[in-house]
Each structure stands twice: as C-alpha cells, then as structure tokens.
C-alpha positions in Angstrom: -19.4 -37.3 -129.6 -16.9 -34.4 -130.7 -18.6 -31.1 -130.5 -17.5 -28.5 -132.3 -18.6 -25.6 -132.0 -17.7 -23.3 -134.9 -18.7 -26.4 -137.5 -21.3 -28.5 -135.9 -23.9 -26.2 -134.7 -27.3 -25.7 -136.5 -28.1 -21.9 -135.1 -29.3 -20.3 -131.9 -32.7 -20.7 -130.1 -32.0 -18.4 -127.2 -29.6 -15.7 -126.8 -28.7 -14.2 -123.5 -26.8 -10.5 -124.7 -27.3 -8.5 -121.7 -24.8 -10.1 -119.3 -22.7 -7.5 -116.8 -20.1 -10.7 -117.0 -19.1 -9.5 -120.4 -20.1 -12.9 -122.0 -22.9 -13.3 -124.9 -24.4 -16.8 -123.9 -27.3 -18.4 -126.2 -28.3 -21.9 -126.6 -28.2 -24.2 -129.8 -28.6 -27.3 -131.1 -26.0 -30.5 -132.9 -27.9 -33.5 -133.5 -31.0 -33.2 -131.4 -28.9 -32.4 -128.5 -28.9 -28.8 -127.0 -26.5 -26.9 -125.5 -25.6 -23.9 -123.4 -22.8 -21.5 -124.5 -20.7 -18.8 -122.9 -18.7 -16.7 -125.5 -16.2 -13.8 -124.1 -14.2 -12.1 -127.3 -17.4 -9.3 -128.5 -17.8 -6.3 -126.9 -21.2 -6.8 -124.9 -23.7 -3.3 -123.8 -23.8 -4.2 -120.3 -20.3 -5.3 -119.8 -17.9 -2.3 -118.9 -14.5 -3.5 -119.3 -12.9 -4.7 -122.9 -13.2 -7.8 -124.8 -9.8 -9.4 -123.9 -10.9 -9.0 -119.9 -13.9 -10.6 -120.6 -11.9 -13.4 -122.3 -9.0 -13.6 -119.8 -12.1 -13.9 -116.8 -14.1 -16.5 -118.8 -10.5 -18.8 -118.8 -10.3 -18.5 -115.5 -13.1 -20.4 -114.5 -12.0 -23.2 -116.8 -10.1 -25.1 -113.7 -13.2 -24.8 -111.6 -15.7 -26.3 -114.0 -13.0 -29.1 -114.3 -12.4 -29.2 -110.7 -16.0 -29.7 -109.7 -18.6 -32.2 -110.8 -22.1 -32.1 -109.0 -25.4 -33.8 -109.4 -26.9 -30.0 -109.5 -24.4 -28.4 -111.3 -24.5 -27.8 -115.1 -22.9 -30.1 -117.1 -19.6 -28.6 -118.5 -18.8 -30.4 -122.0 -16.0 -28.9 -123.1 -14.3 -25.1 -123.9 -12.4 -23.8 -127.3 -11.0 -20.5 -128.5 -13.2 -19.9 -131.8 -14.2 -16.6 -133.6 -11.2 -14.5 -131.8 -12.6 -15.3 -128.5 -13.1 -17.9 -126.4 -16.2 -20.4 -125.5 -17.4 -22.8 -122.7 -19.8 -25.4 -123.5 -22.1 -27.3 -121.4 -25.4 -29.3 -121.2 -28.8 -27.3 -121.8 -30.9 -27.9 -118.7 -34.6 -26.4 -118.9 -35.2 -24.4 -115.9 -36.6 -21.0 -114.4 -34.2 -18.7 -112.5 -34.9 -17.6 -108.8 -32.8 -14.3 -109.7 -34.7 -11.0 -109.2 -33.1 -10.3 -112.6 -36.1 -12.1 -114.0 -39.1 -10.7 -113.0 -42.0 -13.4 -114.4 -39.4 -16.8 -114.0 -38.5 -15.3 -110.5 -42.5 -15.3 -109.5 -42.9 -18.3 -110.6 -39.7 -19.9 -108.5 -41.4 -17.6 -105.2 -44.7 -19.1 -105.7 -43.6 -22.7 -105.6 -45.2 -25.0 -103.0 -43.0 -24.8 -99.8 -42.3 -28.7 -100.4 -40.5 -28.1 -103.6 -38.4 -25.2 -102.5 -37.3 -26.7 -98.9 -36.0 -29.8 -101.4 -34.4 -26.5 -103.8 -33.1 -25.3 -100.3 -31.8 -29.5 -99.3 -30.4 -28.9 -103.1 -28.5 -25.9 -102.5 -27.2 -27.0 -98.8 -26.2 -30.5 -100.9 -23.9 -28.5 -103.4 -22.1 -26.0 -100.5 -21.2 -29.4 -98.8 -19.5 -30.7 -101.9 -17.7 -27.6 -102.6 -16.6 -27.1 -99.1 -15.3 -30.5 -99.8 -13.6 -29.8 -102.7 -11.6 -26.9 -100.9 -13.6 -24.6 -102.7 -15.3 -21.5 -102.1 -18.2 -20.1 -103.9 -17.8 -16.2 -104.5 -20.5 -14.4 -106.5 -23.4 -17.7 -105.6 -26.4 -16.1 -105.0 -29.8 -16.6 -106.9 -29.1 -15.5 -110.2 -26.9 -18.9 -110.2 -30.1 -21.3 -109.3 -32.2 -22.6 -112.1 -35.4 -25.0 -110.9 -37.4 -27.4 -113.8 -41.1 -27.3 -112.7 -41.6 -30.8 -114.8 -38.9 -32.6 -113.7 -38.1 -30.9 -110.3 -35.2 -30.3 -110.7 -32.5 -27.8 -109.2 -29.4 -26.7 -111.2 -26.8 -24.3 -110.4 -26.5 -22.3 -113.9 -22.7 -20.4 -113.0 -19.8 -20.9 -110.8 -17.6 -18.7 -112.9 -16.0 -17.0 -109.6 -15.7 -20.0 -107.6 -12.3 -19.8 -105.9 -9.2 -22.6 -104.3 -9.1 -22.4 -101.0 -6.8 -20.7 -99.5 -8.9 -17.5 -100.2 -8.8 -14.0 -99.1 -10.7 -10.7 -100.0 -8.1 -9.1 -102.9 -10.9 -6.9 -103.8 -12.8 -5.0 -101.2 -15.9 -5.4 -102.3 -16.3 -8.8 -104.1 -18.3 -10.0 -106.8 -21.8 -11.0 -106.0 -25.5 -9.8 -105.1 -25.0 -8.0 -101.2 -28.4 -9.6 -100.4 -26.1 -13.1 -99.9 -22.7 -11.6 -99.2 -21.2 -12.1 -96.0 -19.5 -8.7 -94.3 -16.2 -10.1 -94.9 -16.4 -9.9 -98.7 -16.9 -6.5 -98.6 -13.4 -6.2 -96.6 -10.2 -6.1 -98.3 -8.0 -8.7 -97.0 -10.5 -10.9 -95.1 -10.6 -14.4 -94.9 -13.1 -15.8 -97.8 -14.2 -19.6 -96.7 -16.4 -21.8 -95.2 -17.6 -19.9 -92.7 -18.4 -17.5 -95.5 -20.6 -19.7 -97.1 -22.6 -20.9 -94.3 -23.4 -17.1 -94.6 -24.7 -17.5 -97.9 -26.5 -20.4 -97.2 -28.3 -18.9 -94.6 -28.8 -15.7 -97.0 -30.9 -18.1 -99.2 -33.3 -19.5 -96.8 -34.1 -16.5 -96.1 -34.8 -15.4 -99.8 -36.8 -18.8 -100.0 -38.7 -18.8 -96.3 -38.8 -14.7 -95.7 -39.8 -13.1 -99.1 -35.8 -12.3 -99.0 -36.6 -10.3 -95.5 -34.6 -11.5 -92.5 -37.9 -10.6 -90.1 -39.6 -12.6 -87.8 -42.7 -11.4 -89.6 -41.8 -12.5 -93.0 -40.8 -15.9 -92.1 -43.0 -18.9 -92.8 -41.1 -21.4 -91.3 -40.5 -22.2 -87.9 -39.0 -20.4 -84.9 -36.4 -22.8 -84.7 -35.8 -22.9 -88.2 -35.5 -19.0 -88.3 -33.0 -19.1 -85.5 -30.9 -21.8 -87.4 -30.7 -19.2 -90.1 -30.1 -16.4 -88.2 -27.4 -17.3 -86.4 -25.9 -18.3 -90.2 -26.2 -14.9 -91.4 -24.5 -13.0 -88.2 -22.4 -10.6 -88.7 -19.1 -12.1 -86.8 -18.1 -15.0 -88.3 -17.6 -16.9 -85.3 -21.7 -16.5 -84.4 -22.0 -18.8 -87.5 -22.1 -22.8 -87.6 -18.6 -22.9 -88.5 -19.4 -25.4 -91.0 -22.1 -26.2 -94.3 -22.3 -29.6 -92.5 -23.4 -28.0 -88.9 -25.6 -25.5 -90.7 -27.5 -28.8 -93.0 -27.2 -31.0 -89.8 -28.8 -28.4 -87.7 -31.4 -27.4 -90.0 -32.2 -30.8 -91.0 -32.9 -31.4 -87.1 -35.1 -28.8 -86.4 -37.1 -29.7 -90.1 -37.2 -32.9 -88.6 -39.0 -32.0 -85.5 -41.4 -29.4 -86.8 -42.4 -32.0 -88.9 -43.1 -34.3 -86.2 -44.8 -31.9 -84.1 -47.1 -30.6 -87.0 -47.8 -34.7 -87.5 -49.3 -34.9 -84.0 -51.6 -31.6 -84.3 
C-alpha cells in the first residue's frame, strides 16, 4: 500500500503539540489503518530552537529507524518532505507511557502487576541486546520512550530519534535525555558513549520499575540479589558495570531464576 501522507489521510484523532523535540506528532487514519506521525517544519511552544533545526534533527534519525528493526520497536513506514517540512510515518500501536510526563498513563504503568512489568523489564533488556548488536547506542532512552498495551501486553519503544553509530563519544557535555537514566559519562564532554553506557541505563530502569525510581534498599521490591545486579549496573565508574547488556540480562536472569526457585519451596 502507498501512503501518502499529504493526499491519503482522512484527519487527526490525537495530536501531540507540546513536544520539547520541536516535532508536532498526531495520529490519523487511511483506510481503517492508523498511523503515528512526526512532523518537524512549524514552529512548536515548547521547542526552543527554529523550524529548520527541528527539521534538520528529525532527518537525522531517518538512518536509524532504517538501520534498526525490533519486535518492540515502532514500526517505521515510511518518511516524506510535505507542507515545507518534513514527516516520519510509522505504525499506530495503542499503549500507555511509563514517562513521568504523563501523570494518569504513568500510574497506571507503576501499578501493573510485578509479572507484567519484570516481562516490560525482559522487553527492554531484549531491545538493548539488539541494539548493542546493531553497533548502536541509545542516547536520550529513558521512560518517556516505553509505551505498554494493558490488552495485549505489549511493550513498544515509542522514539529512538537520538540513537547513535557506534563509534560514539560525548560532543555535547551534557547529552540529551532524562538524568534519572543517564550515565555520568554523558554528562562529560568527550567521554566514551557505548555499551557500557547502556548497561547503565538498563540498570536505571529496573530501578524506576522495582524501586519507585529510588535506588534504596528500602524502596526495592525485588530481591537482594536482584538489587545488587542492578546496582552494580548503575555505578558510577564504568568499569564497576557488567561490561555488557548480555552480562547484565544473563546475570539478572540468573538471580530471577533462583528467587523464583526459592520462593517455590517456601
């Protein structure tokens, strides 16, 4: 099917106008199919740089949505310059966001059974494997960028618009992204940016899943081994870290394992 975006389309049923990325995004329809949109090319309220950044920013990220294909990640469909701007197009996928940004889908996503989000956490660990894999690195991943369907179960990362090639290294300072799953080298111009980096993340998110976001003892529901898996993820010197997404999954994976075991014989 050719989409079409200027032609085919039979209006909007969401909008989404108060992006920082400079991009108005909305969903809308073509033959009973729905789709999500990212426009750069208007000026946006929340946005501080021009139009023509937001466009130039928004093509960037057109080689990593080509690049990377993942059973959690959006669909990408296709991208076109159209009304003096330029638009990406991909699947619509139902789904509440676990960003803070969202205060009633974001309770939701907090209150779900600890089943469902250790398989959103599996989900997550899934997709930093693949784009380790890739020779990627994810920059600005943090949980504005999860999505979770409470009917079908479903996790989907929403936005890799910042996802980088490896080689990569801090040109920055201070990178994009939430600091709550930042890793101290993106906050240092010139750093390395990989892997290692991500395991940091990774661990960042259990934490925001298992510990109310806190990186206490007290906050976590999990076990003591599982905390110290994550822990060690999220120290500050990067070679404290698993030094892989693999280790980090294979270790936490263990330690799930035996809890589970040992809760099985109580």
């Amino acid at each position: 099917m050719t989409f079409r975006l200027s032609a085919d389309t039979e209006g909007f049923f969401k909008i989404f106008d108060d992006q920082d990325s400079g991009n108005i995004c909305f969903g809308t329809e073509k033959d009973g199919e729905r789709y999500f949109v990212k426009f750069a090319g208007a000026p946006a309220e929340a946005y501080g740089g021009t139009p023509r950044e937001a466009v130039e920013r928004l093509q960037s990220a057109l080689p990593v949505y080509e690049a990377l294909c993942h059973r959690s990640l959006i669909e990408f469909v296709k991208a076109e310059e159209v009304g003096g701007g330029f638009a990406m197009v991909f699947r619509w996928v139902e789904g509440d966001c676990m960003g803070r940004m969202y205060p009633e889908s974001h309770r939701r996503f907090m209150e779900l059974p600890v089943e469902e989000k250790l398989q959103v956490y599996g989900d997550i660990l899934d997709f930093l494997e693949y784009v380790a894999q890739e020779g990627y690195v994810t920059v600005d991943f943090y949980d504005g960028s999860i999505l979770y369907d409470f009917v079908t179960h479903k996790t989907t990362v929403c936005d890799i618009d910042f996802f980088r090639k490896q080689p990569c290294v801090n040109d920055m300072g201070r990178m994009w992204g939430s600091s709550r799953f930042q890793a101290p080298e993106e906050f240092r111009l010139g750093d390395r940016i990989d892997e290692i980096t991500n395991v940091y993340t990774a661990g960042a998110f259990a934490f925001a899943l298992f510990g109310a976001y806190s990186r206490t003892a007290e906050k976590w529901i999990l076990s003591e081994e599982l905390f110290r898996v994550v822990t060690r993820a999220t120290a500050d010197e990067r070679s404290g870290r698993q030094q892989s997404i693999r280790q980090l999954k294979t270790e936490w994976e263990e330690c799930l394992d035996e809890t589970k075991r040992n809760n099985s014989r109580q």
